[in-house]
Structure formats: C-alpha cells, structure tokens
N, CA, C and O of each residue as an XYZ file, in Angstrom:
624
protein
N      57.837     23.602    -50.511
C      58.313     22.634    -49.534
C      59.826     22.769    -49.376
O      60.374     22.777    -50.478
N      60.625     22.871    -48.407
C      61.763     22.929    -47.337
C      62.859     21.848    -48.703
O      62.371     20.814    -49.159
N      63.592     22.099    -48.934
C      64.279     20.620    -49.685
C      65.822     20.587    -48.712
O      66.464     21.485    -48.167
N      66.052     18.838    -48.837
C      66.507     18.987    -47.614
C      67.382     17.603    -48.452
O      66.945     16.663    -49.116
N      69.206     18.123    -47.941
C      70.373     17.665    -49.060
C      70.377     15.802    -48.396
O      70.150     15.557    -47.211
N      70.614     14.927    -49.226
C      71.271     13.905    -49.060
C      72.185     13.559    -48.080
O      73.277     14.053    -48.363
N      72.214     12.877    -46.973
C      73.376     12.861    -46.270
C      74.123     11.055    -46.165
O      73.788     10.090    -46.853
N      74.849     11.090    -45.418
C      75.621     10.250    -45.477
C      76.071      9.529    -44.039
O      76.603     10.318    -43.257
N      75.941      8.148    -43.566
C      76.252      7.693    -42.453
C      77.171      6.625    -42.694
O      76.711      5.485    -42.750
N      78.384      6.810    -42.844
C      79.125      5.490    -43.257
C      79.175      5.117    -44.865
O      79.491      5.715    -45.893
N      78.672      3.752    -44.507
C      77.696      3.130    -46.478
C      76.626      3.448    -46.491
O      75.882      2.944    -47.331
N      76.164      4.344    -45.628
C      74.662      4.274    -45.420
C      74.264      5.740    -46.196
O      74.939      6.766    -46.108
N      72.965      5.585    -47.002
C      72.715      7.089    -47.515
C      71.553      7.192    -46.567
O      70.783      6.255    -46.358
N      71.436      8.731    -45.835
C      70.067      9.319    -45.486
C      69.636     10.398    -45.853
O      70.225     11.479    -45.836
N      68.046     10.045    -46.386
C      66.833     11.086    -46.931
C      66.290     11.301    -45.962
O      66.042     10.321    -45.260
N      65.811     12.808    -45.426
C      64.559     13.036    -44.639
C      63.450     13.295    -45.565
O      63.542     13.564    -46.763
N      62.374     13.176    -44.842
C      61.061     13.567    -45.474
C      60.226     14.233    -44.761
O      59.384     13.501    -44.242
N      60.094     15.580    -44.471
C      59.132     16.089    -43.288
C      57.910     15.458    -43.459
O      57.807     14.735    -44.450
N      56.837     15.585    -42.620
C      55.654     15.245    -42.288
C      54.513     16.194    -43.283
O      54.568     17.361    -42.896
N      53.756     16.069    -44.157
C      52.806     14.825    -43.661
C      53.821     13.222    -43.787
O      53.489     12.174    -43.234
N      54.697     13.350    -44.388
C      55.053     11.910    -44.865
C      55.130     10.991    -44.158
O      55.978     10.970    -43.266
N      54.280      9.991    -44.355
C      54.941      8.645    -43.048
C      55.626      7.543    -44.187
O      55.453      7.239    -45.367
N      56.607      7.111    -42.929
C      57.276      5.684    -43.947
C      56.133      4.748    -43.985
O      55.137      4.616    -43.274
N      56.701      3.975    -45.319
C      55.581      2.688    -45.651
C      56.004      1.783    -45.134
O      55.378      0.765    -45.430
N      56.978      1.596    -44.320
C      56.845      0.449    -43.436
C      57.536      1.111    -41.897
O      58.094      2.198    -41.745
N      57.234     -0.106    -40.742
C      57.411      0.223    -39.958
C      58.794      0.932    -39.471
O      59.833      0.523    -39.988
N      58.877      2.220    -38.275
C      59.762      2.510    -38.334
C      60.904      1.600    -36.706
O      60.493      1.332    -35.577
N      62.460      1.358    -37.357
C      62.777      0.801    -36.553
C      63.310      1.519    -35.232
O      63.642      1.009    -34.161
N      63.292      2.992    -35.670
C      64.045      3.345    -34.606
C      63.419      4.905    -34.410
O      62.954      5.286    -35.484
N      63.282      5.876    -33.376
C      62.955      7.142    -33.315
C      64.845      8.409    -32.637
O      65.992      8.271    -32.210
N      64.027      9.253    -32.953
C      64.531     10.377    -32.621
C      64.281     11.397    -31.943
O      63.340     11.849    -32.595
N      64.414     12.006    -31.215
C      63.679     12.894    -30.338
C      65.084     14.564    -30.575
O      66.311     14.557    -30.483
N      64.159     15.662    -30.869
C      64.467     17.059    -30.623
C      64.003     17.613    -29.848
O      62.777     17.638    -29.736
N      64.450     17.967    -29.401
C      63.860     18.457    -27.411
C      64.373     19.650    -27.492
O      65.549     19.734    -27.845
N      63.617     20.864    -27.184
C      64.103     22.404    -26.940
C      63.617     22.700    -25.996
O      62.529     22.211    -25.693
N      64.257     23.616    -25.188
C      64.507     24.417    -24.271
C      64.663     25.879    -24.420
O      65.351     26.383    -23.532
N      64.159     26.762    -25.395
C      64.712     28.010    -25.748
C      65.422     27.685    -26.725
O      65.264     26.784    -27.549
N      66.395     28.616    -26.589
C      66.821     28.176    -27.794
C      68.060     27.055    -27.877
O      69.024     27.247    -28.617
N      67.971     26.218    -27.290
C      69.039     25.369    -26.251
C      67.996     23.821    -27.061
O      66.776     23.781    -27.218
N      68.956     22.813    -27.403
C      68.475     21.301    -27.559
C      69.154     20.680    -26.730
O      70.247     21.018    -26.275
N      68.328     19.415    -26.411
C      69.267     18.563    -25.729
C      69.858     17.259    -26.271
O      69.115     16.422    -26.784
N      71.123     17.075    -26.174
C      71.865     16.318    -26.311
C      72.236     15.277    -25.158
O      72.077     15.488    -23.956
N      72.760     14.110    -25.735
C      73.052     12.974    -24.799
C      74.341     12.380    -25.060
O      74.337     11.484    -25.904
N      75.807     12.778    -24.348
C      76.734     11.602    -24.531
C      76.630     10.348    -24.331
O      76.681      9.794    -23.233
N      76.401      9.578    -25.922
C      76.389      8.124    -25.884
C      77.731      7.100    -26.582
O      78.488      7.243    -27.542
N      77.570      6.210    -25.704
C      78.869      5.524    -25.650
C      78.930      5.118    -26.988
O      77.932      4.911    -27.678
N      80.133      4.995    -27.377
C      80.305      4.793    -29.192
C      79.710      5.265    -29.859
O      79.603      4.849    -31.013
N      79.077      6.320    -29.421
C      78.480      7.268    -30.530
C      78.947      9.057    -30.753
O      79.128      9.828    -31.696
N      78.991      9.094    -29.247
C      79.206     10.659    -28.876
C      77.908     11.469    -29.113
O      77.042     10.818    -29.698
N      77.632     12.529    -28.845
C      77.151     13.925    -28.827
C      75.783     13.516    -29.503
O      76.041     13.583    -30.705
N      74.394     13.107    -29.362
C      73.205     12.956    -30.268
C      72.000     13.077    -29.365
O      71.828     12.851    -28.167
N      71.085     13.586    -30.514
C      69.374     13.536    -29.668
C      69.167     11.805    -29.088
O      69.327     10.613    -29.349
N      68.724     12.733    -28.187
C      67.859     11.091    -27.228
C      67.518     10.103    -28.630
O      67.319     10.725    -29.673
N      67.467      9.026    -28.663
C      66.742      7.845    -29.865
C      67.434      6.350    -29.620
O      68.517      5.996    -29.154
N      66.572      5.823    -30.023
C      66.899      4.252    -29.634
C      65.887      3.515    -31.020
O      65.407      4.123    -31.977
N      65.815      2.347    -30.771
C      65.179      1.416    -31.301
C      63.258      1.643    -30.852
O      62.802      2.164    -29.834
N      62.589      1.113    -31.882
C      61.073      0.924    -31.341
C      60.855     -0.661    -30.826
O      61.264     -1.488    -31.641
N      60.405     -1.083    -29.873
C      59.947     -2.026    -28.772
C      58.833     -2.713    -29.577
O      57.873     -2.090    -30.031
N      59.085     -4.529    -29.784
C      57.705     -4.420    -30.034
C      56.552     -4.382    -29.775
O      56.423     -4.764    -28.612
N      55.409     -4.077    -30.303
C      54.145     -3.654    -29.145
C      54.402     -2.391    -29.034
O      53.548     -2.161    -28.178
N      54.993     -1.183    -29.248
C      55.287     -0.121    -29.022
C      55.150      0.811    -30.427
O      55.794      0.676    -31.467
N      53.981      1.909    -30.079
C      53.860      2.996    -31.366
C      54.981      4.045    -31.357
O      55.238      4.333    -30.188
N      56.117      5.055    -32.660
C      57.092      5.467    -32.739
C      56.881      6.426    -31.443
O      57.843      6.225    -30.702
N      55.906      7.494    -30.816
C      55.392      8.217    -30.281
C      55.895      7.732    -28.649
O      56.472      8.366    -27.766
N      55.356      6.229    -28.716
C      55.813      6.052    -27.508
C      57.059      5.530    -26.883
O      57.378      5.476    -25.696
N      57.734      5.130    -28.041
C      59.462      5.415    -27.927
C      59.987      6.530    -27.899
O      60.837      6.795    -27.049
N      59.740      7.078    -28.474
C      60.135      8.707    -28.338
C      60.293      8.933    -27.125
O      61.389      8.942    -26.565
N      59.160      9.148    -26.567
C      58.890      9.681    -25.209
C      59.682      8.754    -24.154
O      60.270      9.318    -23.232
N      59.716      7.308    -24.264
C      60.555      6.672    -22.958
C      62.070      6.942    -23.653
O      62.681      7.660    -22.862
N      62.667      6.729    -24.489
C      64.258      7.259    -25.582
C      64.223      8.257    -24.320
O      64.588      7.967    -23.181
N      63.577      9.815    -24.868
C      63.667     10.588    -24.060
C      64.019     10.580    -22.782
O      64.869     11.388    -22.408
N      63.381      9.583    -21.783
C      63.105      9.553    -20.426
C      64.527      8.893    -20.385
O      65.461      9.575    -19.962
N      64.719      7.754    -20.751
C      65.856      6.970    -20.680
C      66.890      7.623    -21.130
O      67.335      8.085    -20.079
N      67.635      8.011    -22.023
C      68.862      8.888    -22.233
C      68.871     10.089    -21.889
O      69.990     10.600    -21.939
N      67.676     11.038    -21.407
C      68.357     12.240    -21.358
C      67.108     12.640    -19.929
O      66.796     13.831    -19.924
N      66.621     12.017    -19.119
C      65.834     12.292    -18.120
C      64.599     12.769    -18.638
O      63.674     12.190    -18.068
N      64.127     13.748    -19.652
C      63.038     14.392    -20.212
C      62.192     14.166    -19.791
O      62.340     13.078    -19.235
N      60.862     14.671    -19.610
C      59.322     14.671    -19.811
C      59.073     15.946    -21.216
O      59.415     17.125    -21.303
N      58.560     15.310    -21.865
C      58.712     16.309    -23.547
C      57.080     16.798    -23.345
O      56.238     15.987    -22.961
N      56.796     17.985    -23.601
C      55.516     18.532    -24.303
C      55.782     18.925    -25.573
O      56.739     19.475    -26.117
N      54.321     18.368    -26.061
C      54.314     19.334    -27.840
C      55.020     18.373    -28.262
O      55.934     18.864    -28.924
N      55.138     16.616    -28.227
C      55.998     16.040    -28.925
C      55.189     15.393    -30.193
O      54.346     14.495    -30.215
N      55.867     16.333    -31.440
C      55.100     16.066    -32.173
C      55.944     15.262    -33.416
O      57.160     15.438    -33.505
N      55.234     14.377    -34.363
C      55.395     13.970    -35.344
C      56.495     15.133    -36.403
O      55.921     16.168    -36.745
N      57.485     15.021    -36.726
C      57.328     16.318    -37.667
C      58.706     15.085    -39.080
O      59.698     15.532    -39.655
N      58.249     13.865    -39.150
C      59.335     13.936    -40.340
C      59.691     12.375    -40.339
O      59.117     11.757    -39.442
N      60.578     11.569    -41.218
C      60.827     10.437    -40.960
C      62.495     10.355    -41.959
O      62.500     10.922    -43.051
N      63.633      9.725    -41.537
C      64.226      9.496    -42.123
C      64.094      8.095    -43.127
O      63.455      7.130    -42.707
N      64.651      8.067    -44.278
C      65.141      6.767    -44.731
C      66.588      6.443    -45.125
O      67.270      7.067    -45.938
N      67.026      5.106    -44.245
C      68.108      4.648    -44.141
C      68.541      4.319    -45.083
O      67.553      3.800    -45.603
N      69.592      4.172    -46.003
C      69.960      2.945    -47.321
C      71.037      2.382    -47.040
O      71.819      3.148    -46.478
N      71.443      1.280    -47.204
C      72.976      0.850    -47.689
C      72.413     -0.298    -49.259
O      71.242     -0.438    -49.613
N      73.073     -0.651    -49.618
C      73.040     -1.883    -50.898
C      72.314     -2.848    -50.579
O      72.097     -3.690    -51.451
N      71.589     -3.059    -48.944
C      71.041     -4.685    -48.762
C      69.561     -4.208    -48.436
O      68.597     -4.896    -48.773
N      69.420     -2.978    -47.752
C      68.339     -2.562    -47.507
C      67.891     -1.311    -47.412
O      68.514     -0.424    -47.996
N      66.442     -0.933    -46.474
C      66.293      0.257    -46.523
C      65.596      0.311    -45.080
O      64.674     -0.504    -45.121
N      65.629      0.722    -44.241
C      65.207      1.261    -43.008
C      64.246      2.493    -42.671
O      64.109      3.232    -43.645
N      63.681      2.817    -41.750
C      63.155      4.123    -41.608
C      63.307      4.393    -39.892
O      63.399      3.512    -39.038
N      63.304      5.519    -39.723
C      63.374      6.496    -38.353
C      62.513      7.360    -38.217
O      62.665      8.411    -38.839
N      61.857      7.259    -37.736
C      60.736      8.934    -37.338
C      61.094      9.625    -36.541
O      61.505      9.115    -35.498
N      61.094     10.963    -36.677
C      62.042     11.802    -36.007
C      60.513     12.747    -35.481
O      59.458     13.057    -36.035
N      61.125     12.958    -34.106
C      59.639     13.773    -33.236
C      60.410     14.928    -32.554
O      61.455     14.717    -31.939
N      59.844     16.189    -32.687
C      60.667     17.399    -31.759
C      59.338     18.082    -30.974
O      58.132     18.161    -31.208
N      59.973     18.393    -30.232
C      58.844     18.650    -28.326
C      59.577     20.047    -27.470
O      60.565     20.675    -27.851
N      58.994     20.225    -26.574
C      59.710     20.916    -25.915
C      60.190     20.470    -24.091
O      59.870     19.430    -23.515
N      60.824     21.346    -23.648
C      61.301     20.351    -22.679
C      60.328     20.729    -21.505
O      60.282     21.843    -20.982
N      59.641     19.762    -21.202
C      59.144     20.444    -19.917
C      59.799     20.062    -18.483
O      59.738     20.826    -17.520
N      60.225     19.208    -18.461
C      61.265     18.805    -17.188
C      62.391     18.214    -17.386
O      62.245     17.315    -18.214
N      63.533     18.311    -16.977
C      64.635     17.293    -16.674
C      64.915     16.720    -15.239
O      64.839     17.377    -14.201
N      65.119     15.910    -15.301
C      65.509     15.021    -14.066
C      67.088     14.304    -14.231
O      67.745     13.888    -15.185
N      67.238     14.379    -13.177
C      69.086     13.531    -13.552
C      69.311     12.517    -14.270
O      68.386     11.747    -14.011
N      70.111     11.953    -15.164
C      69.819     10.715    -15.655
C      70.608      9.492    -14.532
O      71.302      9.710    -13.539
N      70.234      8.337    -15.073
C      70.347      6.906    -14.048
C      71.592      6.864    -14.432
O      71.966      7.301    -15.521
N      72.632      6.133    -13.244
C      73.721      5.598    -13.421
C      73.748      4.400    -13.750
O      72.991      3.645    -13.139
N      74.552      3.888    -14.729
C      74.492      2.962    -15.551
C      74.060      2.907    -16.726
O      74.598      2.162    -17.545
N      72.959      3.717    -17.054
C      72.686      3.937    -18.487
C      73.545      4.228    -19.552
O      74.756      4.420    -19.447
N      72.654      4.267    -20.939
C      73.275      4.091    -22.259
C      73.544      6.056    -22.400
O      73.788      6.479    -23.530
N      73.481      6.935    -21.390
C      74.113      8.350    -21.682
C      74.808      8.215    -20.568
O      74.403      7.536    -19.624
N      76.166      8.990    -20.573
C      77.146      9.556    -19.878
C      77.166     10.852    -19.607
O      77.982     11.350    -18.831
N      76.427     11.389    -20.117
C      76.016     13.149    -19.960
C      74.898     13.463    -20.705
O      74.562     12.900    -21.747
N      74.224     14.537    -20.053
C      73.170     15.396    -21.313
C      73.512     16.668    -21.029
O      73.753     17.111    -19.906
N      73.540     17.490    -22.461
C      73.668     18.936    -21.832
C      72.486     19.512    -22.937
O      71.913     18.888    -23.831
N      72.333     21.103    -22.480
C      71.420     21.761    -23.539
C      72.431     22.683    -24.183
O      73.233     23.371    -23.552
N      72.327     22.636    -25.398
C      73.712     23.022    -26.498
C      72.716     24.006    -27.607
O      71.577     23.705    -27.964
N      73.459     25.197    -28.010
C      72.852     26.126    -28.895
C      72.808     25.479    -30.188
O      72.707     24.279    -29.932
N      72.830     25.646    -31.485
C      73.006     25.438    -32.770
C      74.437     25.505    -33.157
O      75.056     24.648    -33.789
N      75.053     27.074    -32.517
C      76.154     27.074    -32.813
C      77.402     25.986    -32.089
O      78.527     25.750    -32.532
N      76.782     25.481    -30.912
C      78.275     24.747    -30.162
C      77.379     23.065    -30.855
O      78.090     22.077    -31.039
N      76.435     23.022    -31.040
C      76.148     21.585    -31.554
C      77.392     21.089    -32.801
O      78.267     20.224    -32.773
N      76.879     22.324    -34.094
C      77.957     22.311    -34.815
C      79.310     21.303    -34.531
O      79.842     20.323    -35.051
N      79.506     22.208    -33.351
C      81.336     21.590    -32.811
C      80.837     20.075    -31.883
O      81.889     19.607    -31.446
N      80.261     19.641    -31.671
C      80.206     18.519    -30.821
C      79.317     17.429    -31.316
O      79.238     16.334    -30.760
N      78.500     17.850    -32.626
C      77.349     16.621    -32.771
C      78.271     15.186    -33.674
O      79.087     15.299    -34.589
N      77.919     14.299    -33.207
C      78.667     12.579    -33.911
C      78.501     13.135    -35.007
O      79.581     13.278    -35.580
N      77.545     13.565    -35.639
C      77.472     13.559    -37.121
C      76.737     14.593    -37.628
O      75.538     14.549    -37.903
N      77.555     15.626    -37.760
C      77.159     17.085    -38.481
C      77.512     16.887    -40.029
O      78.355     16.354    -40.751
N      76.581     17.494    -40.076
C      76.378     17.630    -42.142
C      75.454     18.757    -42.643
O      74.725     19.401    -41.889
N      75.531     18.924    -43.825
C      74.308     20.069    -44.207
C      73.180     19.341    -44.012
O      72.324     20.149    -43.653
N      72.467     17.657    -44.077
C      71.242     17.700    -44.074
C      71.346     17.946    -42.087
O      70.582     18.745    -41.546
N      72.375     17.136    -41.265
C      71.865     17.355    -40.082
C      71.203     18.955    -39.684
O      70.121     19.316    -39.219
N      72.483     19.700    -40.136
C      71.600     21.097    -39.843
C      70.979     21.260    -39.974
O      70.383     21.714    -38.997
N      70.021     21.148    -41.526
C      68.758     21.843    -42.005
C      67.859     20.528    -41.249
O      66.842     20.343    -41.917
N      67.923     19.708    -40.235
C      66.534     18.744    -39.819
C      66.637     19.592    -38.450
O      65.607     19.871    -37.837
N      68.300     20.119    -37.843
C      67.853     20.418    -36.597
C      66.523     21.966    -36.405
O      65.586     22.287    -35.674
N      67.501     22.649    -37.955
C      66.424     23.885    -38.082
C      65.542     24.014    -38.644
O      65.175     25.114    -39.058
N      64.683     22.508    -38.913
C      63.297     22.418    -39.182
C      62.675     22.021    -38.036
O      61.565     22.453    -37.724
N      63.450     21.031    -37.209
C      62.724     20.511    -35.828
C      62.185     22.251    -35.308
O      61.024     22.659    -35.322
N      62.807     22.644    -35.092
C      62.600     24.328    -34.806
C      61.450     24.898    -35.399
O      60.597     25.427    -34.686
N      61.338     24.848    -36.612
C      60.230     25.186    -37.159
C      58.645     24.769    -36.883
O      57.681     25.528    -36.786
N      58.677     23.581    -36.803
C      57.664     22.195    -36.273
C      57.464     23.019    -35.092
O      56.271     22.922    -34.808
N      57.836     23.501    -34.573
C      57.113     23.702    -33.183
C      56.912     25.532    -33.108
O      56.573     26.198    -32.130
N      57.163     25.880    -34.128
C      57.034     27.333    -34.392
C      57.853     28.270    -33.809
O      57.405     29.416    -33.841
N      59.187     28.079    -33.156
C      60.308     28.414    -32.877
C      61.238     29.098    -33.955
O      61.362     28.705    -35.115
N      61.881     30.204    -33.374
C      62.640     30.799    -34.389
C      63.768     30.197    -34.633
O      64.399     29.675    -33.714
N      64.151     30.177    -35.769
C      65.275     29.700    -36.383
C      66.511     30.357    -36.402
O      66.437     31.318    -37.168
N      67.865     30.226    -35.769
C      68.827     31.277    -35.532
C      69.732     31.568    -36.695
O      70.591     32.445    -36.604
C-alpha cells in the first residue's frame, strides 16, 4: 500500500487514506481531481488561491453528489469516471473532520458564472501546480499523483 506523509494546514494536521477506506463519520466537505490529459483543473478561489473544485456537503446530499455540483459550480465541469478514490482526516486539538476526495476525468467545460466563489479555472500540469497550488506539500503531491493513479493514468 502507497504510504502517504503527514501534512499540515495551519493547526490543523492532515492524513489521507486511499480507498477502500471510508471515514466513520460523515464527511463534511469533498474534493474533486479532474484530468484532462495530463493537465488538472484548478480554480482561483477567493481567500484561498489556486485549488481543486471542493466545497462543503449539503444536507440531504451523498459526498458523490457534491463532488459533482463543487465541480459544476467552481470550475464549470461535467466529470466522467468520478470515482471514490480516498478520504482525508482533518485534526486540530478540538476535533476531527473528514473530506472525501473523488478524481474523474474531464468530459466538458463550460465557462464559469459571474459572481461565483472561482475567479478563474485553468488546466495546470504537475509541474506549474507545484508553483501555484494554496497549499503544496509532500503529502499534496503524492494525493495529486495518486488521484492519477485511481483512474489508471500515468504518473509524470
């Protein structure tokens, strides 16, 4: 199995766990990896900068189907192949959180809405993500080049 380093958000510690693993409790928020070749897409978001489509889960809403509207809503997408492949867990000292992280491929883009929570989307290699993602680290890398894997894509 893939082992995959400790990272860090602030006070916050994050573990991934690829899939089969699901969190034991509900997850609050998703993630979406969207490829295009060898190209992901990214979304400039306000106070955040440079990140995969993801938002919060709705309630009444399964992680799967946040994913897919996240997608639609920050970065225009229609995703195929959006599959399950992993879940983060959040920590700080008061609690613990979870994220399920889903990577797809792109089958359409459409412009995004004015007014929305992105200011841009572009499709960015591995190497220029590096230089532009909010929050690059060794675990971000090794989840973006497992999302890659999950869908049987070569790894650069």
């Amino acid at each position: 199995m893939k082992r995959f380093p400790v990272g860090k958000y602030g006070r916050q510690q994050l573990s991934f766990f690829p899939a089969p693993y699901r969190a034991p409790l509900r997850s609050f928020a998703v993630l979406v990896f969207a490829w295009k070749d060898d190209k992901v897409v990214v979304c400039d978001i306000s106070r955040r900068g440079w990140s995969v489509p993801s938002g919060r889960v709705e309630l009444g809403e399964t992680s799967l189907e946040a994913a897919r509207r996240e997608a639609f809503e920050e970065a225009g997408l229609q995703v195929s192949e959006l599959n399950y492949m992993g879940c983060y867990q959040v920590r700080d000292r008061k609690e613990t959180r979870w994220v399920d992280a889903f990577s797809g491929l792109v089958e359409s883009m459409t412009p995004i809405q004015p007014g929305g929570e992105s200011r841009a989307v572009r499709l960015v290699t591995m190497t220029e993500l590096a230089e532009i993602y909010h929050l690059w680290n060794d675990l971000t890398k090794i989840v973006f080049e497992y999302s890659r894997e999950s869908l049987n894509l070569p790894v650069e």
